[in-house]
C-alpha positions as CSV (number, residue, x, y, z in Angstrom):
1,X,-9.6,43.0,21.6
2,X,-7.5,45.5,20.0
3,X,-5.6,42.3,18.1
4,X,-8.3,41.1,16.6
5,X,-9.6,40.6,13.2
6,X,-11.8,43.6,12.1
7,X,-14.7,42.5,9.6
8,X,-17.1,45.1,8.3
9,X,-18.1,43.6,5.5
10,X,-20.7,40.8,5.6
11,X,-21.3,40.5,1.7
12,X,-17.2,39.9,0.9
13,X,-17.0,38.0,4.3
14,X,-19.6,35.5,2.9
15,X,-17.8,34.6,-0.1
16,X,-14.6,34.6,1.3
17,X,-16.6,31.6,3.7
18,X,-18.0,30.2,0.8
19,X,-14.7,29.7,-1.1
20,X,-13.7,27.6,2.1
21,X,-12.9,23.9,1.1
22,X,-13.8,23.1,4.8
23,X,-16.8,23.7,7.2
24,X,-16.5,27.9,8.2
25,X,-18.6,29.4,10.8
26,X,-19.2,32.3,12.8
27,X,-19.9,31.8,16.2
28,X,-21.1,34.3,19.2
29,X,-20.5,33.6,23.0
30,X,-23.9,31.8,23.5
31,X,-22.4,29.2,21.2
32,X,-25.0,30.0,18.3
33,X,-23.9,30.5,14.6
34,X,-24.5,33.5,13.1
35,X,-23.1,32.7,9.6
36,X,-21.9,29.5,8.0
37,X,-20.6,28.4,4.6
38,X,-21.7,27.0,1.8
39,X,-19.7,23.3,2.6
40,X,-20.8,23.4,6.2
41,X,-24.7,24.0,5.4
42,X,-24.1,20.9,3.3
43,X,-22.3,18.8,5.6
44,X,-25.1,20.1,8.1
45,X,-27.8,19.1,5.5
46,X,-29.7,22.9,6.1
47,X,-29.7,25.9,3.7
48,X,-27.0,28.3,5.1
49,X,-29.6,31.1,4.9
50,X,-32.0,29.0,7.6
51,X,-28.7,28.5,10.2
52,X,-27.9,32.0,11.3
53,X,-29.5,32.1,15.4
54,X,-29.6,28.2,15.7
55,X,-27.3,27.2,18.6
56,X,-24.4,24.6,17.4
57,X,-25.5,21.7,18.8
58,X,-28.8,22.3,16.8
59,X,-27.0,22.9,13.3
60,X,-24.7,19.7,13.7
61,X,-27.5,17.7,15.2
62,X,-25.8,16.8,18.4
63,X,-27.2,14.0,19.9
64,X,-28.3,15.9,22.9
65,X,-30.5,18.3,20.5
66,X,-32.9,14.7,20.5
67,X,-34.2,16.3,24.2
68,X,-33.6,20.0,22.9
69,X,-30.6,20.0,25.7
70,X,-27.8,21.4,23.8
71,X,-24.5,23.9,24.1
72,X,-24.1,24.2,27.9
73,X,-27.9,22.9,28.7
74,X,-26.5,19.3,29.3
75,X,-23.7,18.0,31.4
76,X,-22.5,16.1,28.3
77,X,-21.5,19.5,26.9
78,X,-19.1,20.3,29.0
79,X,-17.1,17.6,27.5
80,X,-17.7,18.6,23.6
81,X,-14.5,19.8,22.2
82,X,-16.5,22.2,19.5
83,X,-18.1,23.8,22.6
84,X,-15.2,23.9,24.6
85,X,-12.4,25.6,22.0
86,X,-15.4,28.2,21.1
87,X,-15.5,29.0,24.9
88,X,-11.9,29.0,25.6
89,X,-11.6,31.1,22.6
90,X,-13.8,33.8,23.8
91,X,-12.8,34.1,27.0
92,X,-8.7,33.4,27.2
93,X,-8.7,35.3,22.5
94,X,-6.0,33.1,22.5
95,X,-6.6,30.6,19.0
96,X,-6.9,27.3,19.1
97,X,-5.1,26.2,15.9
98,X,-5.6,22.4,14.6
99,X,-6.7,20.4,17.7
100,X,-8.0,16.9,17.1
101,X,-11.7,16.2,18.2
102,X,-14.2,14.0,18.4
103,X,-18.2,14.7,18.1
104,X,-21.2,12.7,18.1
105,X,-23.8,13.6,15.6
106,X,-27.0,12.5,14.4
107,X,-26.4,11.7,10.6
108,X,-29.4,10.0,8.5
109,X,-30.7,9.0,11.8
110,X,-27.7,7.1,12.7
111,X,-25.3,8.0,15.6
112,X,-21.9,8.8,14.0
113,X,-18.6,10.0,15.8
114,X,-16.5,11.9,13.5
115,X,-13.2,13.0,14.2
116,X,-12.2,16.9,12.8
117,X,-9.5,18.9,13.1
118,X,-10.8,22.0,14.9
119,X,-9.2,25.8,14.9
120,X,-10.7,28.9,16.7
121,X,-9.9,32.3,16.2
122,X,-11.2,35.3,18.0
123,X,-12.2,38.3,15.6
124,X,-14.4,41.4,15.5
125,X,-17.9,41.2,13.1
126,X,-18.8,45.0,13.2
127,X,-17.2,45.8,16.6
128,X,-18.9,42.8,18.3
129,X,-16.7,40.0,18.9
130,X,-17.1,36.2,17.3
131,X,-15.0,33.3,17.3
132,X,-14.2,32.3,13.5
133,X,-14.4,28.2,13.5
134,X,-13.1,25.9,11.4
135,X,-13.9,22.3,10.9
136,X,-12.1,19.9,9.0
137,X,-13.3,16.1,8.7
138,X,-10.8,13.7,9.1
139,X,-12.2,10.3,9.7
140,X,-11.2,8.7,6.5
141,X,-7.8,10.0,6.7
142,X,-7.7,8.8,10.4
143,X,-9.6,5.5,9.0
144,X,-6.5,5.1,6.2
145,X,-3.9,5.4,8.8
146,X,-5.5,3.1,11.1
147,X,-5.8,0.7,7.9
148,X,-2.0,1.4,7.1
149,X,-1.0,1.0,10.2
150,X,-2.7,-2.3,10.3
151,X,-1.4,-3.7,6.8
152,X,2.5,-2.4,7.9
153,X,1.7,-4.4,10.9
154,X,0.4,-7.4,8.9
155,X,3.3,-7.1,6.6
156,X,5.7,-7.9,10.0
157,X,3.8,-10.5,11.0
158,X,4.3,-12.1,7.8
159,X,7.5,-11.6,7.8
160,X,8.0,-13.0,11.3
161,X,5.8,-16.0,10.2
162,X,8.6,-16.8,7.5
163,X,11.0,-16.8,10.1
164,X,9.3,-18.8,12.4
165,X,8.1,-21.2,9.6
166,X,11.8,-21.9,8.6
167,X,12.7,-22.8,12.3
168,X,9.5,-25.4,12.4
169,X,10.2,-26.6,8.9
170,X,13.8,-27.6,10.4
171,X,12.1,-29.5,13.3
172,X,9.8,-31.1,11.5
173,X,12.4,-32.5,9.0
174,X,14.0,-35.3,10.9
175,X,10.4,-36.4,12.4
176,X,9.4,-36.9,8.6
177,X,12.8,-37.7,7.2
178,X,13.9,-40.2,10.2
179,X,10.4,-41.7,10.1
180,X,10.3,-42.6,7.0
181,X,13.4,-44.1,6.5
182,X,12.2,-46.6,9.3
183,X,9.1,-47.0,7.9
184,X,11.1,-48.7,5.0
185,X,13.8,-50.5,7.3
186,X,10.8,-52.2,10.1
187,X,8.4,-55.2,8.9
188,X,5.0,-53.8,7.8
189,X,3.3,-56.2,10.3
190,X,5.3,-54.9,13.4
191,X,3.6,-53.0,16.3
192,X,6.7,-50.4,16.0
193,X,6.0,-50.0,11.6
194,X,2.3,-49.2,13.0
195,X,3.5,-46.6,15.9
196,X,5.9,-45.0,13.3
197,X,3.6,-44.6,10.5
198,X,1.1,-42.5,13.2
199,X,4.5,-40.3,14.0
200,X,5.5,-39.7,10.2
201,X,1.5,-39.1,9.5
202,X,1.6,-36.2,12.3
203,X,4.7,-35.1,10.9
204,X,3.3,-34.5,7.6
205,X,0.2,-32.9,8.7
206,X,2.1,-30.7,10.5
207,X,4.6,-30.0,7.7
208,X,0.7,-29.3,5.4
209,X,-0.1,-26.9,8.4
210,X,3.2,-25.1,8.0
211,X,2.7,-24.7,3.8
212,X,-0.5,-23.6,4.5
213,X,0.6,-20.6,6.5
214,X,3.2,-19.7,4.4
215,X,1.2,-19.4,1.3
216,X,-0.5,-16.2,3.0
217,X,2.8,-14.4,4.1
218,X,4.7,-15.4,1.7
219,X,5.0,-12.4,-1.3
220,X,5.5,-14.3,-4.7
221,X,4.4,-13.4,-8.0
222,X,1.0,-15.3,-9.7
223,X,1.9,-18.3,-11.1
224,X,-0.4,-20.5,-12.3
225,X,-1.2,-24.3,-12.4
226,X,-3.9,-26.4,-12.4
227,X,-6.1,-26.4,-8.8
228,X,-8.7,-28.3,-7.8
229,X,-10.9,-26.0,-5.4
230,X,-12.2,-29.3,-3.6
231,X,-8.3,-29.8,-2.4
232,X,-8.4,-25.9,-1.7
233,X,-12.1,-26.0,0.4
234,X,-11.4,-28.9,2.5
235,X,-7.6,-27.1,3.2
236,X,-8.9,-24.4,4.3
237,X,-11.5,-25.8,6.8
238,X,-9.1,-28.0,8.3
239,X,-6.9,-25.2,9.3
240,X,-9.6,-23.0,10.5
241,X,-11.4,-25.8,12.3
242,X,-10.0,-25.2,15.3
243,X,-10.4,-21.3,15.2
244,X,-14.5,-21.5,14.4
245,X,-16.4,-21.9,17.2
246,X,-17.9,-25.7,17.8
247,X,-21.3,-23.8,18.5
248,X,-20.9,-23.3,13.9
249,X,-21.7,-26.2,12.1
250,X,-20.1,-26.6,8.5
251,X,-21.7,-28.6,5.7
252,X,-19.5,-29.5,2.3
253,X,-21.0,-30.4,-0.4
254,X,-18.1,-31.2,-3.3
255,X,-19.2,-33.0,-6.5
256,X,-16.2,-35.5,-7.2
257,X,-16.0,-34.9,-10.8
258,X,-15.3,-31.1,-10.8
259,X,-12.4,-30.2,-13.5
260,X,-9.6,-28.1,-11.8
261,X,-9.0,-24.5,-12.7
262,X,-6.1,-22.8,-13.8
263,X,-5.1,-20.2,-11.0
264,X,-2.7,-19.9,-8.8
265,X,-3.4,-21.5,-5.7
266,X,-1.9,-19.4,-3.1
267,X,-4.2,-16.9,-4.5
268,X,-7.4,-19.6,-4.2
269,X,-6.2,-20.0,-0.8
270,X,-7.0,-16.1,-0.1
271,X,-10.7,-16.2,-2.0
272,X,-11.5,-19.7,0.3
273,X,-10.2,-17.9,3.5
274,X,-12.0,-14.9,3.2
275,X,-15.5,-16.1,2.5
276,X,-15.4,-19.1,5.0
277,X,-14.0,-16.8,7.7
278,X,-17.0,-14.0,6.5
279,X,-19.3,-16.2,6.7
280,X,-18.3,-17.6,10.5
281,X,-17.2,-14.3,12.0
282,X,-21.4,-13.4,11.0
283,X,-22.1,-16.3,13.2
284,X,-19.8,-15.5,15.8
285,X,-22.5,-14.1,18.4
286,X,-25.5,-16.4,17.6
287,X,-24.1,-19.4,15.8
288,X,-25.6,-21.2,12.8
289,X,-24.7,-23.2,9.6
290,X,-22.1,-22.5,6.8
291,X,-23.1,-24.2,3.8
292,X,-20.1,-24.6,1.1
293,X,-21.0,-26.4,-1.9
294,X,-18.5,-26.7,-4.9
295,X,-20.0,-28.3,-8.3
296,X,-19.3,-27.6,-12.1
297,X,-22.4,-25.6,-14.4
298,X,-22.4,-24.3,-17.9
299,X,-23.3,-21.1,-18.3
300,X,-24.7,-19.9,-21.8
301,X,-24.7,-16.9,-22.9
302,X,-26.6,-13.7,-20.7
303,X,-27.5,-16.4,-18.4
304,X,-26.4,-15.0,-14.9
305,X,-28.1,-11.3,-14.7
306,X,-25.7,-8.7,-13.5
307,X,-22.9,-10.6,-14.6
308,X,-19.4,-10.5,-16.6
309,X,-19.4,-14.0,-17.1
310,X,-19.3,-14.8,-20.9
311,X,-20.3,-18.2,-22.0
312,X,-18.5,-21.6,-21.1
313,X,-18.1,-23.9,-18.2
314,X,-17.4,-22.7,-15.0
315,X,-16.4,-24.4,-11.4
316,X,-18.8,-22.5,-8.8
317,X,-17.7,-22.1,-5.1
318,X,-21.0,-21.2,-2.9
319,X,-20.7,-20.4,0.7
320,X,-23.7,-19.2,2.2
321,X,-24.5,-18.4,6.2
322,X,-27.9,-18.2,8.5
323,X,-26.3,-15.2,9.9
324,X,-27.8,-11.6,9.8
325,X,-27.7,-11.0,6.6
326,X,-26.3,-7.8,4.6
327,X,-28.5,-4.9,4.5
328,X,-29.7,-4.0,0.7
329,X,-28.1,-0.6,0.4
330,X,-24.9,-2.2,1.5
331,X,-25.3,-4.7,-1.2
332,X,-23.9,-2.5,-4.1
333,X,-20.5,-1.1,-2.7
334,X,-20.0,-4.9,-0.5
335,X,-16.5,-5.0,-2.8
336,X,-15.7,-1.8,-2.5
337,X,-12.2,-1.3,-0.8
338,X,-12.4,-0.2,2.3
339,X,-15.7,-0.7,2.7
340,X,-16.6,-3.1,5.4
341,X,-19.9,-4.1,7.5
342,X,-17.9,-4.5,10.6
343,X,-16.7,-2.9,13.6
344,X,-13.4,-0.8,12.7
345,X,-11.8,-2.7,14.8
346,X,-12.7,-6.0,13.2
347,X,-12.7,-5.2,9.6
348,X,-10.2,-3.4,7.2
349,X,-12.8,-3.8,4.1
350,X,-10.3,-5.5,2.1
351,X,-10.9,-8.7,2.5
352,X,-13.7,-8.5,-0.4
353,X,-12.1,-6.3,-2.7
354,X,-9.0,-8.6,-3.0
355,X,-11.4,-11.8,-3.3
356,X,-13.3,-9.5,-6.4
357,X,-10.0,-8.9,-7.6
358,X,-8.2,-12.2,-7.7
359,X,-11.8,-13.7,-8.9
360,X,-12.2,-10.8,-12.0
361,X,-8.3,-11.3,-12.9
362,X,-8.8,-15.4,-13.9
363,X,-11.9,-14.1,-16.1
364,X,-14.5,-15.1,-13.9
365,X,-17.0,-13.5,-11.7
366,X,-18.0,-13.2,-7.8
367,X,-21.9,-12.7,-7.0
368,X,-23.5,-11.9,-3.2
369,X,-27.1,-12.3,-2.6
370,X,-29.0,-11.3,1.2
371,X,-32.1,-12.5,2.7
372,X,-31.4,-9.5,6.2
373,X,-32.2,-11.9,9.1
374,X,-32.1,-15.4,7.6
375,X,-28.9,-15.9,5.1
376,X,-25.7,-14.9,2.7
377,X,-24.6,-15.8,-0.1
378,X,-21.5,-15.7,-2.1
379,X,-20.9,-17.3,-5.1
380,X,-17.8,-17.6,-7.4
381,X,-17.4,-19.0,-10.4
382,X,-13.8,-19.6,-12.1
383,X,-13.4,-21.2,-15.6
384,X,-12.9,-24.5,-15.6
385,X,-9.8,-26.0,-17.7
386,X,-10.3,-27.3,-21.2
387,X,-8.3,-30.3,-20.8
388,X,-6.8,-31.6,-18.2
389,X,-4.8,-35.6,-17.7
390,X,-4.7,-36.8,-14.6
391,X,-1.8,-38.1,-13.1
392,X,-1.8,-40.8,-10.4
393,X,1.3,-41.5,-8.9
394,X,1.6,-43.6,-5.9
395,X,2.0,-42.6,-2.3
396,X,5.2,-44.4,-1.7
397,X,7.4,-45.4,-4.4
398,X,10.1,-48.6,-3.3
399,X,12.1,-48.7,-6.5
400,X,14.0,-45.1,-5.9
401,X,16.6,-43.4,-8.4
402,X,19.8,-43.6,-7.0
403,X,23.4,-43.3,-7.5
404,X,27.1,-43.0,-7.2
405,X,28.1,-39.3,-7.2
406,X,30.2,-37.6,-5.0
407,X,27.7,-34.7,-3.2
408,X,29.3,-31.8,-1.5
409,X,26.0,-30.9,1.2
410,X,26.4,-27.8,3.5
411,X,23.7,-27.0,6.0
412,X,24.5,-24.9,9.3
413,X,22.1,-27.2,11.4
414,X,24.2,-30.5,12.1
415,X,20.9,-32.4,12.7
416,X,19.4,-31.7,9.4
417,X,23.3,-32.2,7.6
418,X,23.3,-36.1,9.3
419,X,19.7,-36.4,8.2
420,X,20.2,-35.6,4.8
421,X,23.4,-37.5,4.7
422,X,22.0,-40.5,5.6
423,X,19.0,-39.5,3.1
424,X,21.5,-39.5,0.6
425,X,23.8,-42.3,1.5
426,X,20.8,-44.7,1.6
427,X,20.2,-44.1,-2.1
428,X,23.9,-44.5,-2.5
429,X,26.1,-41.2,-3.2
430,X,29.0,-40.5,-1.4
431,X,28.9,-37.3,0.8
432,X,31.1,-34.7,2.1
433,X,29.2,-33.2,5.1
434,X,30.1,-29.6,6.3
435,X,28.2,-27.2,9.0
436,X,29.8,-24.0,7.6
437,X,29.2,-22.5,4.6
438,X,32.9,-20.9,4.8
439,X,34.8,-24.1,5.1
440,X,32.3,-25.6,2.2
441,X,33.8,-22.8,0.5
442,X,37.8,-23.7,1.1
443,X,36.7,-27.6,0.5
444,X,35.4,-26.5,-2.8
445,X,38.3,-24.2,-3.8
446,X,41.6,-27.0,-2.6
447,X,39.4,-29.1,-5.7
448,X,36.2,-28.4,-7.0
449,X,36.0,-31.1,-9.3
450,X,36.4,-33.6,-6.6
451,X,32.2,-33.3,-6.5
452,X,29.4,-34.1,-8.9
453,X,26.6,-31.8,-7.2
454,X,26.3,-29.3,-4.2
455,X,23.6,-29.3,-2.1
456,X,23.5,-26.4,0.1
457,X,20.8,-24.9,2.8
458,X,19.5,-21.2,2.1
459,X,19.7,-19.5,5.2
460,X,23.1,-20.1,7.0
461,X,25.0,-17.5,9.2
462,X,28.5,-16.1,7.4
463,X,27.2,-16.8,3.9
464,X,24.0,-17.9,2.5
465,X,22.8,-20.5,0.0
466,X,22.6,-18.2,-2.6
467,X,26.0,-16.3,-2.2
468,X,27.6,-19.6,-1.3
469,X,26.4,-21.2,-4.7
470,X,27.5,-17.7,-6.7
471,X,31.1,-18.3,-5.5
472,X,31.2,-22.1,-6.3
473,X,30.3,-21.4,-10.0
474,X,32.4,-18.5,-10.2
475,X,34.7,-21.7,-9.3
476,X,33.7,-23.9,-11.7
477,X,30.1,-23.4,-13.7
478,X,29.0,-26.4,-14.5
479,X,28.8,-27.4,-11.0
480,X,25.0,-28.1,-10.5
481,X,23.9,-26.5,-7.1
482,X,20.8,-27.7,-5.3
483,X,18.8,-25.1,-2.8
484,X,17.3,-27.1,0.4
485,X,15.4,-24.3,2.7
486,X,12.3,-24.2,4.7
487,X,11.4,-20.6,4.2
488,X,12.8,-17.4,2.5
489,X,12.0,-14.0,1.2
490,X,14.6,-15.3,-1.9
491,X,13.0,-18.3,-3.2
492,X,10.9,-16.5,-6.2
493,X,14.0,-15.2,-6.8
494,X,15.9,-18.6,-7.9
495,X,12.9,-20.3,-8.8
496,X,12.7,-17.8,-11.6
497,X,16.3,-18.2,-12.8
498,X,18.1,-15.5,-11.7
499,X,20.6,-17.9,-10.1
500,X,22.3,-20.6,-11.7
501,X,20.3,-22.7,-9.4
502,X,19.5,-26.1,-10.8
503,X,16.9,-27.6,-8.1
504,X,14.9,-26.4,-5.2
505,X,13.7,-28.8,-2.0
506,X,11.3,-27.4,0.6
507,X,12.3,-28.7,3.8
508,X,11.0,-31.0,5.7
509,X,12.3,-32.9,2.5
510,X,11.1,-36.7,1.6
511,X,12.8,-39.3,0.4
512,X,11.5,-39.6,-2.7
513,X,11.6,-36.2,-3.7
514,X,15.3,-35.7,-3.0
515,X,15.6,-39.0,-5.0
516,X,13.9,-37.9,-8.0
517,X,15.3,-33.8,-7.7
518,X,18.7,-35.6,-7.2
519,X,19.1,-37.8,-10.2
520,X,16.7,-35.5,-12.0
521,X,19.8,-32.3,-12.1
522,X,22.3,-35.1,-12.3
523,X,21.7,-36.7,-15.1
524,X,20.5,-33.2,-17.2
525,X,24.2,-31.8,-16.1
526,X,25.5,-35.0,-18.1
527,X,26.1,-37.1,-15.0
528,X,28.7,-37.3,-12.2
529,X,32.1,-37.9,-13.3
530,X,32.7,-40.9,-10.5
């Protein structure tokens, strides 16, 4: 005992507790504290002055104090870490510095486990020894790494999903591209023309499927355009379909003549998603009804209570559950970040916040109202455009731009090369085919002017798209370069000019978008010189 601590005074040894940012205590070897500070009478809810004799289990309302069993009295305390460092302490006086530790408490009447970092030390009070404990609470800070760990774990996935998008993207392509062009070359009253039409309409559901998941892992700045949320709704419940339970029924409810709003749609796509995937995941256990109603209302001025909405007309999104309900006092902080209803390991309470976010940013507003036990709802309301033309354009166009040009195309995949070969051929340019971006390079070099346009896939082993079309116009730059690709981290990058990049296709690629995307950077470069 001769290396330990001496205290003699109890006045200066109380506000050197008390100047503790963390829970301090003095403990003797019956596990009862004789002194605490000020921050661990307040965590403990109890006036330090009323602690000193009360046995730890009784001050931190362990949840075997309900049967007064505490501190040794109960098998369960033989597995308490507080209890256990405190009487390892005493009898090895070797401290116990930082060990992690979870405890069970009784907090506002609800069981809580709380994680703390714990530290023991054995010292002498006036010749009689204690064991000085300290308690530091780290549950958020675990809960934060947990949540990082999570998001840096989404982030892969997202990135993986790119990857894997770009290989489906290529598959899809000649079931869309190949199909089509038979679509036009079969009579429309033939058993095959019918058969092929069900293949190219799977195709293109598959290729929507594919957009779909990319618009929530790919990272892009906002841009907005006009968006209908009808087209956004029914998007989102025809991917999730097949996630919600069959034992959830969903009800929609669009009026036809709602005006779009101007948003960016990826971003819609994250407010539709969250709500309609609350609202099942409350359903999950007992199943129900998901309501989701969409209609246009004019909002004067002061109108909604508790609202930032100023006046105007608005297009409101309502999606509203027979689930559980929210409890009132959660009501307030429901778009707080990090704040979440569910189980840690089924929430990250983010979902909400970003929904109030993106909502707040395109000046509108996001409501919740509660009925605990019989319903939710969440309403959103985004500012409807002031004008808006819309443009009908028909599904399938016969009479397509064409042409003559010579069109150097590179893409490493020869499927996809001879598909968009023939593509091009059928709309009548000549093309030089090549599978490697490094002889494209030496084709291009021996005489660039021998082509009119390159057309060149993104991601390609040796050299990419982008690199490939950088050396070309170092070449010559008024070559006009094309991007085809199904996926990459790059494309906000040329879309936004940093490139000399005249045109972008998403694979799977139609016919009548290469047409148009074709003749369209032709014809503003001047035309081909054939």
């Amino acid at each position: 005992m001769s290396d330990c601590a001496e205290f003699h005074d109890m006045t200066q040894l109380k506000a050197i507790f008390d100047s503790m940012p963390h829970i301090v205590a003095l403990v003797n070897d019956q596990v009862g504290i004789d002194m605490i500070n000020e921050k661990g009478a307040a965590f403990t809810g109890k006036r330090n002055d009323t602690v000193s004799g009360q046995l730890c289990g009784d001050v931190f309302q362990c949840l075997n104090a309900l049967d007064g069993q505490v501190c040794g009295l109960q098998p369960d305390c033989g597995l308490c870490p507080l209890r256990t460092k405190i009487m390892a302490t005493f009898q090895t006086a070797i401290p116990r510095r930082e060990e992690e530790g979870k405890i069970t408490l009784l907090r506002s009447g609800s069981r809580t486990t709380l994680d703390f970092l714990i530290s023991t030390t054995l010292v002498n009070v006036n010749k009689t020894p204690r064991v000085l404990l300290n308690m530091v609470d780290i549950t958020e800070n675990k809960l934060l790494k947990t949540r990082l760990h999570h998001a840096q774990k989404m982030e892969a996935i997202g990135s993986l999903t790119g990857g894997i998008a770009h290989d489906f993207n290529n598959i899809l392509f000649p079931v869309v591209g190949i199909t089509e062009m038979l679509l036009d070359d079969l009579p429309c009253d033939s058993p095959e023309h019918e058969s092929i039409q069900q293949i190219h309409h799977a195709g293109k559901k598959g290729t929507e499927l594919v957009k779909q998941i990319l618009s929530f892992s790919r990272r892009h700045e906002t841009k907005t355009i006009p968006v209908f949320l009808q087209k956004v709704v029914k998007e989102i419940i025809h991917m999730c379909r097949s996630t919600i339970p069959s034992h959830i029924a969903i009800n929609l409810d669009m009026a036809p003549e709602c005006r779009p709003v101007l948003a960016d749609p990826v971003q819609l796509h994250q407010v539709a998603m969250n709500l309609i995937t609350n609202a099942w995941q409350s359903l999950y256990s007992t199943g129900g009804t998901i309501d989701i109603k969409i209609t246009e209302i004019s909002v004067p001025n002061n109108a909604l209570p508790h609202s930032r909405l100023s006046s105007g007309t608005y297009s409101m999104l309502s999606v509203v559950d027979d689930g559980p309900g929210i409890p009132e006092d959660f009501i307030p902080r429901i778009f707080d970040m990090f704040f979440t209803t569910k189980k840690p390991d089924k929430g990250t309470g983010l979902g909400l916040a970003v929904v109030a976010d993106i909502v707040h940013g395109y000046n509108g507003d996001i409501t919740v109202s509660s009925i605990p036990g019989r319903k939710t709802t969440f309403t959103v309301y985004l500012p409807v455009m002031k004008t808006h033309t819309a443009q009908k354009q028909s599904l399938r166009q016969k009479e397509l731009p064409t042409g003559t040009e010579t069109i150097l195309l590179i893409d490493d995949e020869a499927s996809i090369a001879e598909l968009e070969t023939k593509m091009l051929e059928r709309l009548g340019y000549q093309v030089n085919r090549q599978i490697s971006s490094l002889s494209a390079l030496a084709l291009f070099k021996a005489n660039p002017h021998a082509f009119d346009l390159v057309m060149t896939d993104l991601s390609m082993p040796d050299m990419d798209g982008d690199t490939l079309a950088r050396k070309m116009l170092a070449i010559r730059p008024d070559i006009p370069v094309i991007i085809c690709t199904g996926f990459s981290e790059k494309i906000h990058e040329i879309t936004a000019g940093s490139t000399e990049i005249k045109g972008l296709l998403m694979k799977p690629v139609v016919l009548l978008e290469m047409a148009q995307m074709v003749r369209r950077v032709l014809d503003d470069n001047g035309g081909g010189s054939s």
